[in-house]
Each structure stands twice: as C-alpha cells, then as structure tokens.
N, C-alpha and C positions, 0 to 999 in steps of 0.2 A: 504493500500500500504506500510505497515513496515513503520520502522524510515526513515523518506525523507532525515532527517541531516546524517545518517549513508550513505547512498546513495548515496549523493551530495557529501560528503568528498571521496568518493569509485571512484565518475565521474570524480571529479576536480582533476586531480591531478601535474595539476601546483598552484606554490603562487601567489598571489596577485600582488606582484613585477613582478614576470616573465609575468604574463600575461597581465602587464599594458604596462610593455615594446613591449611584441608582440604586443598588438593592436596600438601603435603607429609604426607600420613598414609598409614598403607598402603592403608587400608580406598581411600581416592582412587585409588591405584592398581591395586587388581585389579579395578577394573570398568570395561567400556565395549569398543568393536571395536577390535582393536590392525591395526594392517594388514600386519604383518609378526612372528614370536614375537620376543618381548624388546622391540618396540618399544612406546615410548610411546602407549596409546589417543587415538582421534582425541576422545574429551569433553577427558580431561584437558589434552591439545593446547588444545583450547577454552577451559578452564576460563583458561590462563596469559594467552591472549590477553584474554580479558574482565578481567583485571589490568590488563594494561597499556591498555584502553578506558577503565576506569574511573579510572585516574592523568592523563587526558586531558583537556583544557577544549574542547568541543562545535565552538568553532573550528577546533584543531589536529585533527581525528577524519578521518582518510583515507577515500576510494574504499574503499580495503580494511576498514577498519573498519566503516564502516557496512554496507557488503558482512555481515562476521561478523559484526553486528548481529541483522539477519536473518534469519539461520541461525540464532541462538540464539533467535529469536521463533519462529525454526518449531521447534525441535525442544523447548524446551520445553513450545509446546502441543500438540506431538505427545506427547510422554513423559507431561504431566501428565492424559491422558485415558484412559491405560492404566494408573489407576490399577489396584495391584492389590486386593485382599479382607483384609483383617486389619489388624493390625500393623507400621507401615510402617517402622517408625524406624531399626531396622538391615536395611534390604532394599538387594538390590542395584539393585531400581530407584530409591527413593532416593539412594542414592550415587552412582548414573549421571549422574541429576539435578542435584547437588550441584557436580558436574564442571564444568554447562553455570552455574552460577552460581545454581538456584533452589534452596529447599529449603523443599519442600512442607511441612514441619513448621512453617514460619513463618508 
C-alpha cells in the first residue's frame, strides 16, 4: 500500500493545534457514528489519536499507529468523494471530515 507516512501527511492536512482546537468545539462533537448514545463518535475518537500521531517523530510511531494511519487514508478518501453539491463550509460532512484531520476547505 506505498508509504502510509507519505499518505497520512497527503490526508491530514490540518496541524495538531488546529485540530485539537476543533475537537474541543461543539460543532466537532455532534457529528460522526457514536457507537453507543452519549458516547464519544468513532471520527472524533480518530480525530485525538491523529494528535497524539502527529506529536510523534516517524521512529517512535507504533504497529498501532500506523495501523490508524491507514484508516485515516481510507476514510478520508472515502469521505472526500462524496463530496456533496453546494456550500460546504458548515456541512456536517465537513465537520465529519475535520474529525478525521482533513479539511476540504484547505
């Protein structure tokens, strides 16, 4: 599956800081599958892990890391091809997106 780090940097392409700030906003939090009511959706789950990925030097990156790597290269090119028709800026497929570390408006 090529370089995953080539990849994941190609997906992400918010920082660390931008995207710790989004997952604490609300809008971060009412979007995405929760897998239980109340509980935490499995993006923004995503979104914290790709934090602590990105505070990480390509040596120190676990099995598990790159693992959710991955998963963020697929589902953001899954997400980003369903794009929808309009206005995207405050859509909640946008902020889905935002969760997994992209943000198509960039």
């Amino acid at each position: 599956m090529g370089d995953v780090h080539a990849e994941f940097r190609e997906a992400v392409n918010m920082t660390a800081a931008e995207l710790r700030r989004w997952l604490d906003s609300d809008e971060s939090q009412q979007v995405g599958q929760k897998r239980s009511a109340g509980a935490e959706s499995v993006g923004h789950d995503s979104g914290r892990k790709i934090v602590q990925i990105l505070g990480k030097k390509k040596a120190d990156l676990t099995d598990a890391d790159e693992q959710h790597m991955r998963k963020v290269v697929g589902y953001v090119h899954r997400h980003t091809a369903q794009r929808p028709d309009g206005d995207v800026s405050d859509s909640r497929w946008r902020h889905s997106l935002m969760n997994w570390g992209h943000d198509p408006l960039k």
